[in-house]
LOVEX-441033 format. One record per residue (C-alpha): residue number from 1; residue in three letters; x, y, z. Coordinates in pm, whole numbers, plus 50000, padded with zeros to 5 digits. Example, Ala and Ser with C-alpha at 12.3 -4.5 7.8 and 13.67 -1.06 7.14 Angstrom:
REM residues 2
> 1, ALA, 51230, 49550, 50780
> 2, SER, 51367, 49894, 50714
//
This chain:
REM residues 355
> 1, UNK, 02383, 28966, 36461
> 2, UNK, 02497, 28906, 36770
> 3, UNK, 02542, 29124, 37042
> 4, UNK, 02871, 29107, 37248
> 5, UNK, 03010, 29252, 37522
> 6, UNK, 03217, 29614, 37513
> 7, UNK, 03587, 29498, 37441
> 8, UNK, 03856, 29665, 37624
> 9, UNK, 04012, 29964, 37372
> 10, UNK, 03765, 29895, 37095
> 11, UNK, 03535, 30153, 36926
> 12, UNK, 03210, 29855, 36846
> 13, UNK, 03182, 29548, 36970
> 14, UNK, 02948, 29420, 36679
> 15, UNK, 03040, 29302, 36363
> 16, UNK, 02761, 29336, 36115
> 17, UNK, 02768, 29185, 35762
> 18, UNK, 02941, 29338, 35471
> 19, UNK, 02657, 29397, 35254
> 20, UNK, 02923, 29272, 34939
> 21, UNK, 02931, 28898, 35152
> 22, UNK, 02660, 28676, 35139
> 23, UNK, 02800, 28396, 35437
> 24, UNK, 03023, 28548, 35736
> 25, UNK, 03134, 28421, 36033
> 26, UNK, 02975, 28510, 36350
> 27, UNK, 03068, 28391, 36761
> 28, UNK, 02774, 28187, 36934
> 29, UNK, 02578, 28356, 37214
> 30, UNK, 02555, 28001, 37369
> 31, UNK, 02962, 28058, 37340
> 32, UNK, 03178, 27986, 37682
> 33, UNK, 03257, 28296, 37786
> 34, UNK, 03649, 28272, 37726
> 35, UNK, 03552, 28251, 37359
> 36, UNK, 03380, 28558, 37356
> 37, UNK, 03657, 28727, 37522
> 38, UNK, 03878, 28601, 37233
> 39, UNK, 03675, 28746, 36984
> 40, UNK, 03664, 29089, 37137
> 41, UNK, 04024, 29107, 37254
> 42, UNK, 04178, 28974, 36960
> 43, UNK, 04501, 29126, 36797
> 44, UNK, 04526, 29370, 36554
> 45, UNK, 04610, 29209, 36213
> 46, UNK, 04861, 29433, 35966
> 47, UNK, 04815, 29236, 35614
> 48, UNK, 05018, 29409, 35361
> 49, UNK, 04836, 29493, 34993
> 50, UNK, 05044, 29634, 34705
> 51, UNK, 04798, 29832, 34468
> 52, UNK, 04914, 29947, 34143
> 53, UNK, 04807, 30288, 34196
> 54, UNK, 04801, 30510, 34516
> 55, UNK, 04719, 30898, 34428
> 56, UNK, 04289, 30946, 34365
> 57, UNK, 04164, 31290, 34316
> 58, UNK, 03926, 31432, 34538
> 59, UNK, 03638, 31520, 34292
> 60, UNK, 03372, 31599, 34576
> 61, UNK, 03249, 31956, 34537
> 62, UNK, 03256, 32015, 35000
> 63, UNK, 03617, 31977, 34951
> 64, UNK, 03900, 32140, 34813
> 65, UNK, 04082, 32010, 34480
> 66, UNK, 04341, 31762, 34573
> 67, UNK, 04473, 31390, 34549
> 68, UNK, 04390, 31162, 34791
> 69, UNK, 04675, 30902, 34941
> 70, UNK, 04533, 30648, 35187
> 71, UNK, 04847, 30420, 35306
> 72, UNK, 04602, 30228, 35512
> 73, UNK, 04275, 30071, 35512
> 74, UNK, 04088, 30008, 35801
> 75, UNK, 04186, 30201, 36147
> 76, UNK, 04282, 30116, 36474
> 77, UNK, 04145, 30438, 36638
> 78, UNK, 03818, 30285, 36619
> 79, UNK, 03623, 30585, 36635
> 80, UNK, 03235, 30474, 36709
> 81, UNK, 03153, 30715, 36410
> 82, UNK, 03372, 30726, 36152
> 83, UNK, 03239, 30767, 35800
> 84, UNK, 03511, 30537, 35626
> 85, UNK, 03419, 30214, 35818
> 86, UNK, 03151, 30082, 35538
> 87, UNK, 03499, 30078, 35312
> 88, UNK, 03620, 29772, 35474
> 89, UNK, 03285, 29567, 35298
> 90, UNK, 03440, 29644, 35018
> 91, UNK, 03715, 29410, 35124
> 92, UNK, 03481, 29156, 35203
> 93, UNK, 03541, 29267, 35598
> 94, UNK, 03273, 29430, 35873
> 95, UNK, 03251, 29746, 35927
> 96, UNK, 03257, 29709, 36326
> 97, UNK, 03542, 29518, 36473
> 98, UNK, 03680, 29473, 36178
> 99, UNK, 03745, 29746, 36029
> 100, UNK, 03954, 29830, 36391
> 101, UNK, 04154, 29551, 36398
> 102, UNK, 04243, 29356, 36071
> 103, UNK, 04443, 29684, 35850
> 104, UNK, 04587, 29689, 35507
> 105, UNK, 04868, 29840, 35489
> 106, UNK, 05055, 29967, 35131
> 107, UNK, 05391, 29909, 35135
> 108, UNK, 05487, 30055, 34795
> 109, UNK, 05243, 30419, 34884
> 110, UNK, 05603, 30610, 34861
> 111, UNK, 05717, 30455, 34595
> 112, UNK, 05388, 30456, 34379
> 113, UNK, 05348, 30817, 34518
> 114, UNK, 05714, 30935, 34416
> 115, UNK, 05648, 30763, 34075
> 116, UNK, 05306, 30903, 34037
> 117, UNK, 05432, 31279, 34070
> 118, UNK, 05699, 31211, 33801
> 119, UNK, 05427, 31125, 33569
> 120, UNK, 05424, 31353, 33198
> 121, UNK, 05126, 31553, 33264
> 122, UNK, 05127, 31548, 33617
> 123, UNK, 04934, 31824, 33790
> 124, UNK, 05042, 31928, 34109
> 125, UNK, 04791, 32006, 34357
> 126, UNK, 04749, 31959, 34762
> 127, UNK, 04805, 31592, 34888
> 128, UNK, 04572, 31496, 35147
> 129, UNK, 04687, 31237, 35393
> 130, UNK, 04455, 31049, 35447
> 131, UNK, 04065, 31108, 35316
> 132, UNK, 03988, 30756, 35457
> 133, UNK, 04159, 30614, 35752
> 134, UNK, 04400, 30807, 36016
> 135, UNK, 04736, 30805, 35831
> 136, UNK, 04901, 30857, 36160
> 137, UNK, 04703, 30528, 36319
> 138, UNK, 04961, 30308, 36542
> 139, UNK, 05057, 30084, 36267
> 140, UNK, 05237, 30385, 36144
> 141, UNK, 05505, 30393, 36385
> 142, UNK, 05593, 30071, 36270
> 143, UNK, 05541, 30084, 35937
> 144, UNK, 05691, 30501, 35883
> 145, UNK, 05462, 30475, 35542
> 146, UNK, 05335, 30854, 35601
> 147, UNK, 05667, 31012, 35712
> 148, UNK, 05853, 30815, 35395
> 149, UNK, 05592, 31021, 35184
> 150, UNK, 05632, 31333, 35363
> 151, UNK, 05962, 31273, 35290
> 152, UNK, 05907, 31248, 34925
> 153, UNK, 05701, 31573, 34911
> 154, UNK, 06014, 31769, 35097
> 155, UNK, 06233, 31580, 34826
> 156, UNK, 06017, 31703, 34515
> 157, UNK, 05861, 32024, 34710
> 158, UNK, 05527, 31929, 34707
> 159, UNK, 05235, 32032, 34919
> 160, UNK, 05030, 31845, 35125
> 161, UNK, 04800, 31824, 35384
> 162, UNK, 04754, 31614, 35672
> 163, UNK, 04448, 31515, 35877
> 164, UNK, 04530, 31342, 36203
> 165, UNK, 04423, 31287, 36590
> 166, UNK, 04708, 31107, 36673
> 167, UNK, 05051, 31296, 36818
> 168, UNK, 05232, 31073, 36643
> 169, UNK, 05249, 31345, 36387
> 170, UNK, 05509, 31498, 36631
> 171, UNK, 05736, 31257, 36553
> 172, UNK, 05759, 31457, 36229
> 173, UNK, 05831, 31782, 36272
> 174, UNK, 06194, 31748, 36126
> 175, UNK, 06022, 31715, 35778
> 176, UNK, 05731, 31933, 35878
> 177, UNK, 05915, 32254, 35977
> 178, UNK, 06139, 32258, 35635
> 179, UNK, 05815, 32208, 35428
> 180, UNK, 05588, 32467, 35647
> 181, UNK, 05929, 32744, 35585
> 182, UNK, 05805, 32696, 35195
> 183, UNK, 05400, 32704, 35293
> 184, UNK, 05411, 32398, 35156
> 185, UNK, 05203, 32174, 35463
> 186, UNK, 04897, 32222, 35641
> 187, UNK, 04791, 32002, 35963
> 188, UNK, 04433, 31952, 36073
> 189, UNK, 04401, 31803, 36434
> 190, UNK, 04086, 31666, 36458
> 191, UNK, 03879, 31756, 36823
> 192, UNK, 03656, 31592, 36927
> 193, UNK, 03617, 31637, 37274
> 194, UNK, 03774, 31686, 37600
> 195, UNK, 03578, 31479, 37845
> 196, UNK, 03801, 31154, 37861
> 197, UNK, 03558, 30928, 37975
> 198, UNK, 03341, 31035, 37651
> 199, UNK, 03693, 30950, 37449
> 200, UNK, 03760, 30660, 37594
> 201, UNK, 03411, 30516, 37473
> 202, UNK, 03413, 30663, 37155
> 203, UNK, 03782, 30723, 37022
> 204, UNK, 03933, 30437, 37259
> 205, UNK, 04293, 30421, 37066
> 206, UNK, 04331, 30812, 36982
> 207, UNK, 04510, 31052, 37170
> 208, UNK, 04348, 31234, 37483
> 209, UNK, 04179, 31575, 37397
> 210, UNK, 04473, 31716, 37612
> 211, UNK, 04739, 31556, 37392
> 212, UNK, 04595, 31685, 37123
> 213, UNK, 04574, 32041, 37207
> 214, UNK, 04966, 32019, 37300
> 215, UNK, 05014, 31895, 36964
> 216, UNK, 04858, 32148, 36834
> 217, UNK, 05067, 32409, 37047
> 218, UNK, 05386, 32205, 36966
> 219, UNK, 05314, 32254, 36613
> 220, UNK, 05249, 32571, 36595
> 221, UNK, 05562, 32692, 36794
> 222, UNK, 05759, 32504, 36589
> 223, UNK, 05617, 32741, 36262
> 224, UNK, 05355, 32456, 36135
> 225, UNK, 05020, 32599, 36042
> 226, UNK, 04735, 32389, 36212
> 227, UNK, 04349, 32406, 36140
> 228, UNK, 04139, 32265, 36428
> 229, UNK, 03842, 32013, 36333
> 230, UNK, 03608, 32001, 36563
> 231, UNK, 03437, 31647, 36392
> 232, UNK, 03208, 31538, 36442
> 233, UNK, 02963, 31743, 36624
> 234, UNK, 02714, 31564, 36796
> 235, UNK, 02421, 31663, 36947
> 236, UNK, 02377, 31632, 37321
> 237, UNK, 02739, 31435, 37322
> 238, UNK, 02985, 31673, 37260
> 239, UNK, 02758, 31943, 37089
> 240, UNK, 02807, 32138, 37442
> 241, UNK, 03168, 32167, 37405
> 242, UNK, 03200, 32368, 37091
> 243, UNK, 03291, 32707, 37317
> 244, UNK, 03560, 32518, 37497
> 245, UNK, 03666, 32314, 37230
> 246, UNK, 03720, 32591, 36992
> 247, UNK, 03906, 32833, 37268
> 248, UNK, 04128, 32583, 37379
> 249, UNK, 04217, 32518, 36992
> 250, UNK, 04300, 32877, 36956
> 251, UNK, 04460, 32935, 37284
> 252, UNK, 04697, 32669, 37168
> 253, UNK, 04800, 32843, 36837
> 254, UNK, 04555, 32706, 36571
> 255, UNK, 04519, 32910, 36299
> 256, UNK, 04192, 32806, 36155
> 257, UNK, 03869, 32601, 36240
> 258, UNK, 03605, 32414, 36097
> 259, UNK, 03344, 32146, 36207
> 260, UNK, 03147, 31852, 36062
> 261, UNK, 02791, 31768, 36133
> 262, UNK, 02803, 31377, 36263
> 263, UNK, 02593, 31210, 35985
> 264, UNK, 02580, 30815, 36014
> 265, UNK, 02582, 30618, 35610
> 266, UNK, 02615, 30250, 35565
> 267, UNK, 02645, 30036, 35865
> 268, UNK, 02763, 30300, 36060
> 269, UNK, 02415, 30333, 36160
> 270, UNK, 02383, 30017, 36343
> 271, UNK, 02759, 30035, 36493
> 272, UNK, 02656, 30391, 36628
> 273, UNK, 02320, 30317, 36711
> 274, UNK, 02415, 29971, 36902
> 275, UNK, 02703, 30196, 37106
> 276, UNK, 02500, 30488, 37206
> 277, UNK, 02250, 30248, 37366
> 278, UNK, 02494, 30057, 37557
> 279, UNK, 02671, 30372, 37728
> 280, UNK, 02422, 30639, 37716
> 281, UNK, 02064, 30482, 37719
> 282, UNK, 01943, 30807, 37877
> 283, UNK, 01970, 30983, 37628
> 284, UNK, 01987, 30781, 37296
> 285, UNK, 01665, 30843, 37143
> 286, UNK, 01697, 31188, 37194
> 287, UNK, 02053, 31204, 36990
> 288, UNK, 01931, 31030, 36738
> 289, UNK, 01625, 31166, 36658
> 290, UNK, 01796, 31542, 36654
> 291, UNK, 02068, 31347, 36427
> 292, UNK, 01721, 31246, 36183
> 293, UNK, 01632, 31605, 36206
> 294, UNK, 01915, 31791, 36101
> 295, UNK, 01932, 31522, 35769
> 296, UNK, 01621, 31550, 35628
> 297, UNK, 01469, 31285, 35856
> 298, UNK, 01733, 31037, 35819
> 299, UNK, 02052, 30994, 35971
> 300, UNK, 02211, 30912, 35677
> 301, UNK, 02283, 31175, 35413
> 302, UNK, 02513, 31166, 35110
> 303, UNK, 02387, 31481, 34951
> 304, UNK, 02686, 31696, 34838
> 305, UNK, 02651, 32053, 35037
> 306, UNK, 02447, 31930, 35299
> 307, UNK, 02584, 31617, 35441
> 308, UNK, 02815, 31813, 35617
> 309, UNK, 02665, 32076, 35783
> 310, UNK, 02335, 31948, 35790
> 311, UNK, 01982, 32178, 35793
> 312, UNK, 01689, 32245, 36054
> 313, UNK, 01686, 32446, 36380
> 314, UNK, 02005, 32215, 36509
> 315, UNK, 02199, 32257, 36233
> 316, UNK, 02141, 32624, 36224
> 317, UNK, 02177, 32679, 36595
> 318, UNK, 02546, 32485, 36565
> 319, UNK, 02637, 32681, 36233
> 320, UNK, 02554, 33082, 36406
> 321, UNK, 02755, 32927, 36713
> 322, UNK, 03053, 32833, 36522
> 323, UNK, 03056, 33147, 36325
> 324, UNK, 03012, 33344, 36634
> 325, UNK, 03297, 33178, 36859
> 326, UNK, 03532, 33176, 36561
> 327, UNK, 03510, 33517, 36500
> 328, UNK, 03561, 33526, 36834
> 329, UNK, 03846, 33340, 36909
> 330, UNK, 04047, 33300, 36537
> 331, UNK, 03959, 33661, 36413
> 332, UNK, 04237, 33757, 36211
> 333, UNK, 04424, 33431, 36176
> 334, UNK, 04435, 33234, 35867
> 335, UNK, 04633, 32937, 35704
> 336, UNK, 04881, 33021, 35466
> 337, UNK, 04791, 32943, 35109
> 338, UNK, 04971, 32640, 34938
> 339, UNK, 05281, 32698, 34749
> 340, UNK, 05213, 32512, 34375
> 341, UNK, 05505, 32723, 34222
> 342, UNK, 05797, 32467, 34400
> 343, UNK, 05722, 32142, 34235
> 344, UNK, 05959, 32035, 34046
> 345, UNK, 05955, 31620, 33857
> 346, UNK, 06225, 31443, 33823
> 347, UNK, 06215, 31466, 33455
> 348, UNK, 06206, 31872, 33476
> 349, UNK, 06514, 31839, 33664
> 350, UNK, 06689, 31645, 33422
> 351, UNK, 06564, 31900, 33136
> 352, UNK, 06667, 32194, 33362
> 353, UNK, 07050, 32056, 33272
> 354, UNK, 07036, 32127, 32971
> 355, UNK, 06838, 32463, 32928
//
């Protein structure tokens, strides 16, 4: 694998091999120098996929009962760590540079969505937007996919949840504020930290941690509940932070909080691995050994109630700090509880005529 130079505004600059490829393409080390540059700085790539189905239900037991809708694949954030970058193998992609600059997008997600929901049988429950990949990303101010489906959950009265670190979601709030009136939205603004140069390496194409506390307070003024996700935690990176994180979340009008352990599956591994070496050598063994620690001696961990939160003397430490500062901070707040009682299909509509 070869080992390139950071790129300007990109999360990895390594591409490792999708383990579903046997032959990929890879630049030359003994490669002028412009080439290189053209590999690293290259556009992003929007290639359009029209699936045939778009709602998935979310069956794992650490998370609430809901459908998934993921109107992109891939994500331009390129966050170092993110757990949905060994997806893009399954595309025949990498899960490095890749996965940050060539996105699918789903043109027909509000249309399959709006069809979906009209269904006989269909059981309404929370939409989450999106499980995989940012659905507010920058392709989607092009592309409006999420606000057409937030559009179609106004429409129908559905509820739905959204997990972004993007502002974009601002852009919004005309359909957010008549569907938070029936407690029928909840935003999650995930936190990560608020030392920009630590962004900057590891988010490079999100929104600043100050942006995203105004869009939290913009939000909230405007009568949208927001939960705070302070994800992922990671030790000796932005582990520190938790107290300020947390109180700046809540000074701003969040009504909730929650946090996720970083845990590193797949080929995130080497992406993460390869990154923390480059920009904090100091330190990197140290990280990643507490990472091993608080998974059972690995860094990877797909064990259902654990994954998450992790266990050992880390873990623990981070889980009695959290409780502590958000009974602190959020102590009598809480989100308002999904309204299920508004959906209405299409075809009860029709039937409604007639009774």
């Amino acid at each position: 694998m070869a080992h390139l130079p950071p790129s300007r505004g990109r999360g990895s600059p390594i591409n490792p091999g999708s383990r579903f490829v046997a032959h990929r393409y890879e630049p030359d080390g003994d490669l002028p120098s412009d080439t290189w540059e053209d590999e690293l700085n290259r556009d992003t790539r929007l290639i359009p996929e029209h699936p045939k189905r778009i709602l998935n239900p979310v069956i794992s037991p650490d998370l609430p009962d809901a459908w998934g809708l993921n109107p992109y694949q891939g994500c331009e954030h390129g966050c170092v760590y993110c757990y949905a970058r060994p997806t893009h193998e399954y595309y025949g992609y990498s899960a490095g540079l890749d996965f940050e600059s060539i996105i699918h997008y789903k043109p027909n997600a509000p249309e399959l969505f709006e069809k979906e929901i009209n269904r006989v049988g269909y059981k309404v429950k929370p939409l989450m937007l999106s499980g995989n990949t940012d659905c507010y990303q920058p392709a989607e101010r092009q592309l409006q996919l999420t606000r057409k489906i937030l559009e179609i959950c106004l429409q129908y009265n559905h509820p739905v949840g959204i997990i972004t670190k993007n502002a974009l979601v601002l852009r919004d709030l005309d359909v957010l504020v008549p569907l938070a009136s029936k407690a029928l939205v909840h935003v999650n603004i995930s936190l990560t930290t608020l030392n920009e140069d630590l962004r900057r390496k590891m988010e490079p194409r999100t929104a600043t941690g100050q942006r995203r506390l105004e869009t939290i307070s913009r939000l909230s003024a405007a009568g949208v509940p927001v939960r705070c996700l302070i994800g992922p935690v990671i030790p000796f990176l932005n582990s520190q932070e938790l107290p300020q994180l947390l109180k700046s979340a809540a000074e701003a009008g969040a009504l909730d909080a929650g946090y996720i352990l970083v845990r590193l599956n797949g080929s995130v591994q080497t992406i993460f691995e390869d990154w923390l070496r480059r920009h904090y050598p100091d330190r990197a063994n140290r990280i990643l050994h507490t990472i091993a620690a608080t998974h059972g001696g690995s860094v990877q961990d797909f064990r259902f109630g654990l994954r998450m939160r992790g266990q050992g003397a880390f873990a623990e430490s981070i889980a009695r700090l959290f409780a502590t500062l958000k009974d602190r901070y959020f102590k009598g707040r809480t989100m308002p509880a999904y309204n299920l009682k508004l959906f209405v299909p299409r075809t009860g509509r029709i039937q409604s005529l007639f009774s």
